[in-house]
C-alpha positions as CSV (number, residue, x, y, z in Angstrom):
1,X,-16.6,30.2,17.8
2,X,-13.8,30.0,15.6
3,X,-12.9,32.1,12.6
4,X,-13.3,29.4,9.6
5,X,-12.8,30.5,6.3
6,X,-13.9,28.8,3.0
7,X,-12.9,29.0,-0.7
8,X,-15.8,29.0,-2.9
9,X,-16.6,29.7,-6.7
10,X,-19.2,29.7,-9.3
11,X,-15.9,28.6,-12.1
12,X,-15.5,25.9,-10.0
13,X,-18.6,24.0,-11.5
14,X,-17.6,25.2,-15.0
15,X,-15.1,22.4,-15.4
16,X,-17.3,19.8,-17.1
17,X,-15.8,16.6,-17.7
18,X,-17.9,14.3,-20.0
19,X,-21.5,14.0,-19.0
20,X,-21.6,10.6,-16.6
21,X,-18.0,11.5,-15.5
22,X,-17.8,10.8,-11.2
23,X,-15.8,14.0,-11.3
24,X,-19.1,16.2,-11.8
25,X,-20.5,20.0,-11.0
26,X,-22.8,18.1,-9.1
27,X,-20.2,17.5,-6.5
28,X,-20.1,20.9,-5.4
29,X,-23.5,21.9,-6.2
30,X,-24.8,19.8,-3.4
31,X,-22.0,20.9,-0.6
32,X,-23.1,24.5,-1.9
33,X,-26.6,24.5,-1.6
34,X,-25.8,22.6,2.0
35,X,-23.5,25.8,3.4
36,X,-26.7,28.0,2.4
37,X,-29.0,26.9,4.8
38,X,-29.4,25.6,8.5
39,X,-26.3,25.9,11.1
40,X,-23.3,26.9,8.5
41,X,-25.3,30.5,7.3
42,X,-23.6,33.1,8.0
43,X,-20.8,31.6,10.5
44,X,-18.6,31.0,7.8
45,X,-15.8,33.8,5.8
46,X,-15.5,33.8,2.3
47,X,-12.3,33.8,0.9
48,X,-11.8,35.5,-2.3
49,X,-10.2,33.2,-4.5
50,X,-7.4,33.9,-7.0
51,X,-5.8,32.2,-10.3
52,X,-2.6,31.0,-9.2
53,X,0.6,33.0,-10.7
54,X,2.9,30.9,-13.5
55,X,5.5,31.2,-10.4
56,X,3.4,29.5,-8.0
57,X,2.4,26.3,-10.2
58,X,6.1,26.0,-11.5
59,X,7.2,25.4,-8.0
60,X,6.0,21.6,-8.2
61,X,4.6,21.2,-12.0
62,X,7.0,22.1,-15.0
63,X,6.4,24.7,-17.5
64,X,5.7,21.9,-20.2
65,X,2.7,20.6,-18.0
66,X,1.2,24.1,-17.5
67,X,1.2,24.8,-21.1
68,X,-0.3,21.7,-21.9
69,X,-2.8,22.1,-19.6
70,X,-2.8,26.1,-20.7
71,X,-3.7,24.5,-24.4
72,X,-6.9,22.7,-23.4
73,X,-8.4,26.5,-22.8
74,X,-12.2,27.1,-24.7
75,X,-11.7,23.1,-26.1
76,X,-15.2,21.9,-24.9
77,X,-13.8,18.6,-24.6
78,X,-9.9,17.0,-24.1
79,X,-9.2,13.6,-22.8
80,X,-5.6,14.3,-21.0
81,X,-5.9,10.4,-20.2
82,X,-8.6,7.9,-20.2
83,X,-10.3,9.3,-17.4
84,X,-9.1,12.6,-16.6
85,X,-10.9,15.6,-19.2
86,X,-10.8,19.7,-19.5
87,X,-13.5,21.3,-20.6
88,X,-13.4,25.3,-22.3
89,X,-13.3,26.8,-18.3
90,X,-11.4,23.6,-16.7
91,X,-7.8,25.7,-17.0
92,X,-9.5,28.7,-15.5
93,X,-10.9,26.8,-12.6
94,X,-7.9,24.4,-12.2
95,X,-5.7,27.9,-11.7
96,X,-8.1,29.6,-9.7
97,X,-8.7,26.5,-7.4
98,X,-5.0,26.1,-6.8
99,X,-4.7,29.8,-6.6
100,X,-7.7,29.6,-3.9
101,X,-6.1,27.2,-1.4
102,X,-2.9,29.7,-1.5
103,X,-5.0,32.4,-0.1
104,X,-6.4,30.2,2.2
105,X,-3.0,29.1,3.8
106,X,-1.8,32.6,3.3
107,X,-4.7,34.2,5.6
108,X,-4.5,30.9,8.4
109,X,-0.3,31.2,8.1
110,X,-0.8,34.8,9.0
111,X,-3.4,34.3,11.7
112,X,-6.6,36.1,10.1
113,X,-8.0,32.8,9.9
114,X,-8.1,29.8,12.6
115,X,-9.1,27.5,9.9
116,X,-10.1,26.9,6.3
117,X,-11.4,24.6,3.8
118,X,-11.1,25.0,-0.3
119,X,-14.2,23.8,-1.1
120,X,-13.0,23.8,-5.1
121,X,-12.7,21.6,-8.2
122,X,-11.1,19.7,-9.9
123,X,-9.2,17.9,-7.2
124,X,-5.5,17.3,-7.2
125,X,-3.7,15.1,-5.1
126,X,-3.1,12.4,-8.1
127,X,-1.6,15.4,-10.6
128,X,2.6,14.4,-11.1
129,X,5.3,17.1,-11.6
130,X,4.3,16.8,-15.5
131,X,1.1,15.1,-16.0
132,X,-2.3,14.9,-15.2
133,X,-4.1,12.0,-14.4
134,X,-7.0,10.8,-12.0
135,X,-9.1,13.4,-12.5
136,X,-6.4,16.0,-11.2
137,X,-4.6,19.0,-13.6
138,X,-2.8,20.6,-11.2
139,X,-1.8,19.2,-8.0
140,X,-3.4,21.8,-5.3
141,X,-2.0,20.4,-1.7
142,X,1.4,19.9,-3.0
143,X,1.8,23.2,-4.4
144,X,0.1,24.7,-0.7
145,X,3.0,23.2,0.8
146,X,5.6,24.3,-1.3
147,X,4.2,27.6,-1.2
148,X,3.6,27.5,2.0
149,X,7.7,26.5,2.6
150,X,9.2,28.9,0.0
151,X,7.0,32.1,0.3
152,X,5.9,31.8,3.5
153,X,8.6,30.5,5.2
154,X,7.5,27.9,7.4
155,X,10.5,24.8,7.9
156,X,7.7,21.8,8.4
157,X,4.7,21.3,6.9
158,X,2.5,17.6,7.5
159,X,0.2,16.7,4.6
160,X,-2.6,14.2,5.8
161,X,-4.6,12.7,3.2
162,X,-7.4,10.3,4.2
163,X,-8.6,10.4,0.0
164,X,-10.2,6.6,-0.4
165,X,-7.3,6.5,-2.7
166,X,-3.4,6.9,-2.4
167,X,-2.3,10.5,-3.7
168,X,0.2,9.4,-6.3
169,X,1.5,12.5,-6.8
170,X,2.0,14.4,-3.5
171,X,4.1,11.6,-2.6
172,X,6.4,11.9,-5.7
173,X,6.5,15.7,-5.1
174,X,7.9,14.9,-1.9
175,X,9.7,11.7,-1.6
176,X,13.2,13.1,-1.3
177,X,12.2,16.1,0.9
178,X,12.2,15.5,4.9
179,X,10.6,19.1,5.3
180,X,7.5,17.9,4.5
181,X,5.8,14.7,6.3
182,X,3.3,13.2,3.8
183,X,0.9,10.7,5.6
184,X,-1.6,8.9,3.8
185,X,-4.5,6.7,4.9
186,X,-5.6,5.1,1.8
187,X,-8.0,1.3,0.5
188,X,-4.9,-1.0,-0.9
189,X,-5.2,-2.4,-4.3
190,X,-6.8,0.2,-5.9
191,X,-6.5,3.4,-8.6
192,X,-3.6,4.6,-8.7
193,X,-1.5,1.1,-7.2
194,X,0.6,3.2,-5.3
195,X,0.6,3.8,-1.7
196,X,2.7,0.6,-0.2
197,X,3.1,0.6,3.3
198,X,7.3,0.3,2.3
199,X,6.9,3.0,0.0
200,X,8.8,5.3,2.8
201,X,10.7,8.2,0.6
202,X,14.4,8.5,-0.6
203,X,17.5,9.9,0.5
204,X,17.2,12.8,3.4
205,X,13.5,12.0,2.8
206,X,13.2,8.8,3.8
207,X,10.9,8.1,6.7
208,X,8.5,11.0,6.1
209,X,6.6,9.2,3.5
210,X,4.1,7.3,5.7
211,X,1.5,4.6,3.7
212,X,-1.4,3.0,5.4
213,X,-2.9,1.4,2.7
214,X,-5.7,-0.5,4.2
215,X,-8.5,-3.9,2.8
216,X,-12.0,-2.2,2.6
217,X,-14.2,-2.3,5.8
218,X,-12.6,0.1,7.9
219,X,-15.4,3.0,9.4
220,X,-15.2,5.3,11.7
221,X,-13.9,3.7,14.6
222,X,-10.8,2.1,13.2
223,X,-10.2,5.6,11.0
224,X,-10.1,7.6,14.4
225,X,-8.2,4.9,16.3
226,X,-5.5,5.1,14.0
227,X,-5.6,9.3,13.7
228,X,-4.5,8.7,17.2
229,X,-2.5,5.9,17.4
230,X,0.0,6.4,14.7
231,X,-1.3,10.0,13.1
232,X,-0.7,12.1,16.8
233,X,2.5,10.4,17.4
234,X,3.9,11.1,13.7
235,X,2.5,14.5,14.1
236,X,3.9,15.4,17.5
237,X,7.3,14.2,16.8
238,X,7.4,15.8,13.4
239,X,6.7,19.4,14.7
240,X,4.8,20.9,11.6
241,X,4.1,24.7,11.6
242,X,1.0,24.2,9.5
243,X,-1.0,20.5,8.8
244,X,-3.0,20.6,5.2
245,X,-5.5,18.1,4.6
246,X,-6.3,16.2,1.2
247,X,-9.9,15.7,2.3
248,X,-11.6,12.8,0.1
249,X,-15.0,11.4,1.3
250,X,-14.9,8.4,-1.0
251,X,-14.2,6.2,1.9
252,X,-18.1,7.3,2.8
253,X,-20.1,3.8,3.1
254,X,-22.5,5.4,0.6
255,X,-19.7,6.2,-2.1
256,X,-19.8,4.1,-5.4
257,X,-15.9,3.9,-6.0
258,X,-15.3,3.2,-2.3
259,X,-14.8,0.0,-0.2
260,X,-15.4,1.8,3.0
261,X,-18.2,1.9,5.7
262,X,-17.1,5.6,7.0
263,X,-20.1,8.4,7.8
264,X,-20.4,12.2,8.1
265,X,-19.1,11.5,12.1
266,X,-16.2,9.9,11.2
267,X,-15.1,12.3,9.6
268,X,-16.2,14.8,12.3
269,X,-13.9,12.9,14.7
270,X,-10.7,12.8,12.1
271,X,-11.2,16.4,12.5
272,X,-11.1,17.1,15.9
273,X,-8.6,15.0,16.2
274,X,-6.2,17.2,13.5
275,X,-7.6,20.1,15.8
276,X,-6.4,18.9,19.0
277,X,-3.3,18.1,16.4
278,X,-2.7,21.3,15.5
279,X,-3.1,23.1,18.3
280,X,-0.2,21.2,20.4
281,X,2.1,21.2,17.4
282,X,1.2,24.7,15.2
283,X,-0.5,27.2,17.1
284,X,-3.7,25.2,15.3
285,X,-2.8,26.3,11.7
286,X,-5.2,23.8,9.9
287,X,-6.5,24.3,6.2
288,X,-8.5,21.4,4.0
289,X,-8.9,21.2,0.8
290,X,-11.6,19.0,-1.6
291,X,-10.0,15.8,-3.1
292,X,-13.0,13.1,-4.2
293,X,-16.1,12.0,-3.0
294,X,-19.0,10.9,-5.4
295,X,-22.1,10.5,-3.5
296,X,-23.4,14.0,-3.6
297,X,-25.7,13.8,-0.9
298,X,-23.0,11.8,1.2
299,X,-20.5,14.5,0.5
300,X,-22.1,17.4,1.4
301,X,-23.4,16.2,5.1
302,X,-19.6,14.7,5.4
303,X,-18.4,18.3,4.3
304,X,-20.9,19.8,6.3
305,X,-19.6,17.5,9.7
306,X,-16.2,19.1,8.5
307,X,-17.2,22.2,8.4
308,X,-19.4,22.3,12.2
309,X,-16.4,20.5,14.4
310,X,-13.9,23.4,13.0
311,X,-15.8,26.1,13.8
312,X,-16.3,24.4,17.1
313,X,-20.3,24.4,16.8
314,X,-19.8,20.2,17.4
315,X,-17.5,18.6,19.2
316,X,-16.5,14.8,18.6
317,X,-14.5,12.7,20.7
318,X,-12.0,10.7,18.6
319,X,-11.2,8.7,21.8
320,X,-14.8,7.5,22.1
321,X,-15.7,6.9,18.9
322,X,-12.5,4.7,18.3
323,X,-13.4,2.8,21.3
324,X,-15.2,0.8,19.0
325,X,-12.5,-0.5,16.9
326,X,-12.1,-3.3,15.7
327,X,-8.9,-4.7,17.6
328,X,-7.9,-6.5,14.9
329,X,-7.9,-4.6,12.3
330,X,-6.2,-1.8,14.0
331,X,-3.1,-4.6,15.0
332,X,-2.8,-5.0,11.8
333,X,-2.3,-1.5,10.3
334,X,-0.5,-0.4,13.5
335,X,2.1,-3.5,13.8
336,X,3.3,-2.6,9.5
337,X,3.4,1.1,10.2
338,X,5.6,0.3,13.2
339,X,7.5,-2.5,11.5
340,X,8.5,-0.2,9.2
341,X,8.4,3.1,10.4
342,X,9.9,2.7,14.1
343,X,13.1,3.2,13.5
344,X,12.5,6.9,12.8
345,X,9.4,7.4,14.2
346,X,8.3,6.1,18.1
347,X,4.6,4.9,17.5
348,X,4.2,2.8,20.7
């Protein structure tokens, strides 16, 4: 069985947005109270969690935006927009989370870990270089990767996010940079409007900026298919030394913001699929971390699914459960990211 590590903290439910807010302590008291009990006791490590340093978040976020955010500290409530709040403890846990997914690539980087997953709050894949927005303060994946680049020093590092919606700011942290390959698999027309298939990146980083916006409908089968049909390709010719994950479960069927019929196996197959992924391209350096998802009970048994195909207790076949595709909507989604992308990239 695999070493998986998780990041895990009782601040983590102390960021309180406004009671009926999607964005609740509910979230991860449910996926919580799942990893006590049944096949996750005990076969998971605990990773201690940290508050990131000033020097850590100023490698993607400016000092303006960390003070701001610094400000909102034992305000019970601050609108930062019109749907993304702090609460007194929401600084703490937004620096603690970001500082929590650091350790977690630091200990899988350094190969005390085979895996991990920051199970932590509030998200962060829609935070810009100097603003928050879509429930995210600080942005968590993008400041992994830089981290994981400047301190660590890995060359390549492949961000996948499969978030229901298209992560804003990781791409804008990274549009001009052809060290890191951001791919994102995202429902089109939707919070934030980003996310266009020709939205490819800027001068040396154009082409590693890759946008599957899809219509709602898509599930399990067409989610794996294209894992493997365009994701392995990207990832194989890309080379990354460590893949993070900006793992959403809004695309669950059961989610209320969501327009897609996914379940706890699909996302069991996307994961052995970034497994097989990793392990031909970066010695299988892996490490998740919590974007949305707000369907409690549908997020913990997704999380859960997670959780039991890295540490090899299941083992899903992307291959078969993509065999059920739906032909046509994988032409479609394959022949735009090839259209656009084959000139770089060879997806055939």
């Amino acid at each position: 069985m695999k070493t998986v590590g998780i990041v895990r903290d009782a601040l983590f439910l102390r960021h309180r947005p406004p009671e009926g807010h999607p964005e609740s302590p509910g979230r991860l008291k449910s996926v919580y109270a799942i990893l006590d009990q049944g096949d996750l006791t005990g076969r998971l490590t605990l990773i201690a969690p940290r508050r990131a340093k000033r020097k850590e978040i100023l490698l993607v976020h400016t000092a303006r935006h960390l003070e701001k955010i610094r400000a909102t500290a034992d305000r019970e409530v601050c609108a930062l927009t019109r749907d993304t709040f702090t609460s007194a403890k929401s600084c703490e846990a937004a620096l603690q989370a970001a500082g929590g997914l650091l350790e977690a690539v630091s200990q899988v980087v350094e190969g005390r870990l085979d895996a991990a997953f920051a199970l932590t709050r509030p998200p962060g894949h829609h935070a810009e270089k100097s603003r928050a927005m879509g429930y995210c303060l600080f942005n968590n994946v993008a400041l992994a990767a830089a981290f994981a680049r400047r301190r660590l020093g890995l060359e390549r590092v492949l961000i996948v996010d499969w978030d229901l919606h298209h992560g804003n700011g990781t791409q804008h942290l990274f549009e001009n940079d052809d060290s890191v390959l951001y791919f994102s698999i995202h429902q089109r027309r939707i919070f934030p409007g980003t996310g266009l298939f020709t939205e490819t990146g800027r001068g040396r980083g154009e082409g590693y900026t890759v946008n599957i916006p899809l219509p709602g409908g898509y599930g399990d089968a067409e989610y794996a298919a294209l894992f493997e049909r365009l994701l392995r390709p990207l990832a194989t010719a890309f080379s990354p030394q460590l893949i993070l994950v900006s793992a959403g479960f809004d695309t669950h069927r059961d989610d209320p913001l969501g327009g897609m019929v996914m379940t706890a196996g699909g996302y069991a197959a996307m994961t052995r699929s970034l497994l097989e992924t990793a392990r031909a391209c970066c010695g299988g350096r892996l490490v998740f971390t919590l974007e949305g998802g707000y369907n409690t009970v549908a997020l913990a048994e997704s999380v859960k699914a997670v959780l039991m195909e890295l540490a090899d207790l299941t083992r899903h076949d992307p291959r078969q459960v993509m065999a059920q595709a739906s032909a046509k909507r994988i032409a479609y989604a394959v022949h735009r990211a090839t259209h656009v992308h084959g000139r770089l990239w060879n997806l055939s």
